[in-house]
C-alpha positions in Angstrom: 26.2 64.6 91.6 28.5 67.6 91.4 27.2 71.0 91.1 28.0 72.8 87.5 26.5 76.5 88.9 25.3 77.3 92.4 21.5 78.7 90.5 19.5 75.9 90.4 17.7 77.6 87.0 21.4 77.8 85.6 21.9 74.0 86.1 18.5 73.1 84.9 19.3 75.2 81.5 22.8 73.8 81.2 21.8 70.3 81.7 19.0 70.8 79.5 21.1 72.1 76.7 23.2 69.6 77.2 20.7 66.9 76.4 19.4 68.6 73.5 23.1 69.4 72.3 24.1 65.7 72.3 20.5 64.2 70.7 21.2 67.0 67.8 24.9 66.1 67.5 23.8 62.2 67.2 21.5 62.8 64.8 23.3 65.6 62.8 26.2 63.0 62.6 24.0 60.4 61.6 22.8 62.4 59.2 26.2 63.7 57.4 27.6 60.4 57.5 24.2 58.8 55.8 24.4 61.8 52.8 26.7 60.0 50.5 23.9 57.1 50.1 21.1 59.5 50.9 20.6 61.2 46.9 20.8 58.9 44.1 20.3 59.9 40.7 19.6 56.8 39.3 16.7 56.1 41.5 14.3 58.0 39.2 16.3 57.8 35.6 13.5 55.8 34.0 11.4 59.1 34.2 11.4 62.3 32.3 12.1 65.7 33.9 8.7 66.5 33.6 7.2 62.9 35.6 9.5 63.6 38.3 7.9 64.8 41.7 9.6 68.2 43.3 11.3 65.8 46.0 12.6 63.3 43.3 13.8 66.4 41.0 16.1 67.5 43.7 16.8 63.7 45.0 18.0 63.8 41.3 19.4 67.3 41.5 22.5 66.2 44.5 22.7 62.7 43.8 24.3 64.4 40.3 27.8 64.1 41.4 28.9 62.4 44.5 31.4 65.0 45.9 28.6 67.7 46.6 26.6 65.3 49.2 30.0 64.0 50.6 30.6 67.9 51.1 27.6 68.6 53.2 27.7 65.1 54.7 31.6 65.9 56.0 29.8 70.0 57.2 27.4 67.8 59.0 29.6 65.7 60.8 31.9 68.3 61.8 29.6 70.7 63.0 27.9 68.2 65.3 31.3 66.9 66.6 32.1 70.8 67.7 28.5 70.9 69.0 29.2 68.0 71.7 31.8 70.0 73.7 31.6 72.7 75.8 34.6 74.7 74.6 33.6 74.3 70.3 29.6 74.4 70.7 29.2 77.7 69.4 31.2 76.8 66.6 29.2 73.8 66.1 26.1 75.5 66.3 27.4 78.1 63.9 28.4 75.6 61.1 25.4 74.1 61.6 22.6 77.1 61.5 23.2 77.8 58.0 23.2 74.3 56.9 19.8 73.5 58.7 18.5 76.7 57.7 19.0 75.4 53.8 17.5 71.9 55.0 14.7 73.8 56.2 14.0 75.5 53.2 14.6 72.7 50.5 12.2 71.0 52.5 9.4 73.2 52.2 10.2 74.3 48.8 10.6 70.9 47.6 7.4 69.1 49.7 10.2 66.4 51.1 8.0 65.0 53.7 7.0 66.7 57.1 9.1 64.1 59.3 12.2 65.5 57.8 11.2 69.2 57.9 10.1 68.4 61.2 13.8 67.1 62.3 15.4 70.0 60.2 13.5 72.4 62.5 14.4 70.9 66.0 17.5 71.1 65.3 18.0 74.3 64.0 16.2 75.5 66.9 18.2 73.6 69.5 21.4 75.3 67.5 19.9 78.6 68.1 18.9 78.1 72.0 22.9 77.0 72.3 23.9 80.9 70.4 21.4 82.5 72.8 22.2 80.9 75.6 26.3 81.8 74.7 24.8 85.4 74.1 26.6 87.5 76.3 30.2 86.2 74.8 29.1 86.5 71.4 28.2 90.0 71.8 32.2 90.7 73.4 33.8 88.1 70.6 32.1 90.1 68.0 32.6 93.4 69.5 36.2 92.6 70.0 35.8 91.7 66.1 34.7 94.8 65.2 35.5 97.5 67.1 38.5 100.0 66.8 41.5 97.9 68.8 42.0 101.6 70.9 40.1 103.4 73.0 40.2 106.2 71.1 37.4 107.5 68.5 38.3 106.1 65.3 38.8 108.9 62.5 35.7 108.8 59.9 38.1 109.1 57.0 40.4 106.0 58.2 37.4 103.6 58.9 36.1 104.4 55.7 39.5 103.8 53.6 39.9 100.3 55.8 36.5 99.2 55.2 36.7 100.3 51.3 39.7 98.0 51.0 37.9 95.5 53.2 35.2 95.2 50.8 37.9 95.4 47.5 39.8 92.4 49.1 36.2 90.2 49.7 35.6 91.2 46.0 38.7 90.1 44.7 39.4 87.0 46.9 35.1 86.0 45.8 36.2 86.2 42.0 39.6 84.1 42.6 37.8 81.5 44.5 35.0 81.2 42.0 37.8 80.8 39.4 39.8 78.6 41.3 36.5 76.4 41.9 35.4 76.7 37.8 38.9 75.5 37.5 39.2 72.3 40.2 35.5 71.5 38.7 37.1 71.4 34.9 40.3 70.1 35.7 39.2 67.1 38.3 35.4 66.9 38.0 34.8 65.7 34.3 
């Protein structure tokens, strides 16, 4: 076998990312593509709102529409597809934190049972050894990010005025996709 790093503690870590990488990938993929069939509202129409279990309200609650678990399913997939190679797995793991992170929660909050939560939290984690273990270039790509492109001090005045427009721009551009989406959801969705 061909050695990836001439540490033996930097192989072990690889090779054990690796593994955990590829299980979480599977299983996030399996996952995503399961979601479609996963909710269905009409498992539990025969009860009233107030008969229906916390789990079964929100079974109920995304098997509503069938584009919204299609959605997550398709954010599932990808994110475990980026996760399996070297080059995307910090993308991967990125799309995927916030989505486990809302697994993780939903579960709890609606009691969905403990095998699930249980999943939800492996994975999340093994997403979050993959960002720490890329922690060194994430701290240069998001310093590169952030950071004045010269060497020189940035003027006060300046950073403020760019970062004021930033923050105008995220404004405006969160009220035009909110009416764009009202609009597609009104237009296509009904």
């Amino acid at each position: 076998m061909q050695k990836i790093f001439n540490d033996p503690k930097k192989e072990i870590l690889y090779l054990l990312e690796f593994g955990l990488r590829v299980y979480t990938a599977a299983m996030m993929f399996i996952y995503g593509a399961a979601k479609p069939m996963q909710f269905s509202a009409n498992a539990h129409l025969e009860k009233t709102v107030e008969e229906l279990s916390k789990s079964e309200l929100m079974w109920v609650f995304f098997g509503a529409t069938q584009f919204y678990p299609i959605f997550i399913g398709v954010i599932e997939m990808v994110g475990a597809i980026l996760l399996c190679f070297r080059k995307t797995k910090v993308i991967g793991a990125v799309i995927l934190v916030p989505v486990l992170v809302n697994i993780v929660v939903m579960d709890v909050l609606y009691e969905i049972n403990t095998g699930a939560l249980a999943n939800a939290i492996v994975f999340l984690l093994v997403c979050c050894f993959v960002l720490y273990q890329e922690r060194l270039r994430l701290k240069v790509a998001i310093s590169k990010l952030i950071l004045p492109v010269t060497n020189e001090k940035a003027d006060l005045k300046a950073l403020i005025i760019r970062n004021g427009i930033a923050l105008l721009l995220g404004v405006l551009f969160y009220f035009l996709s909110a009416s764009i989406v009202s609009i597609f959801i009104k237009t296509f969705l009904r």
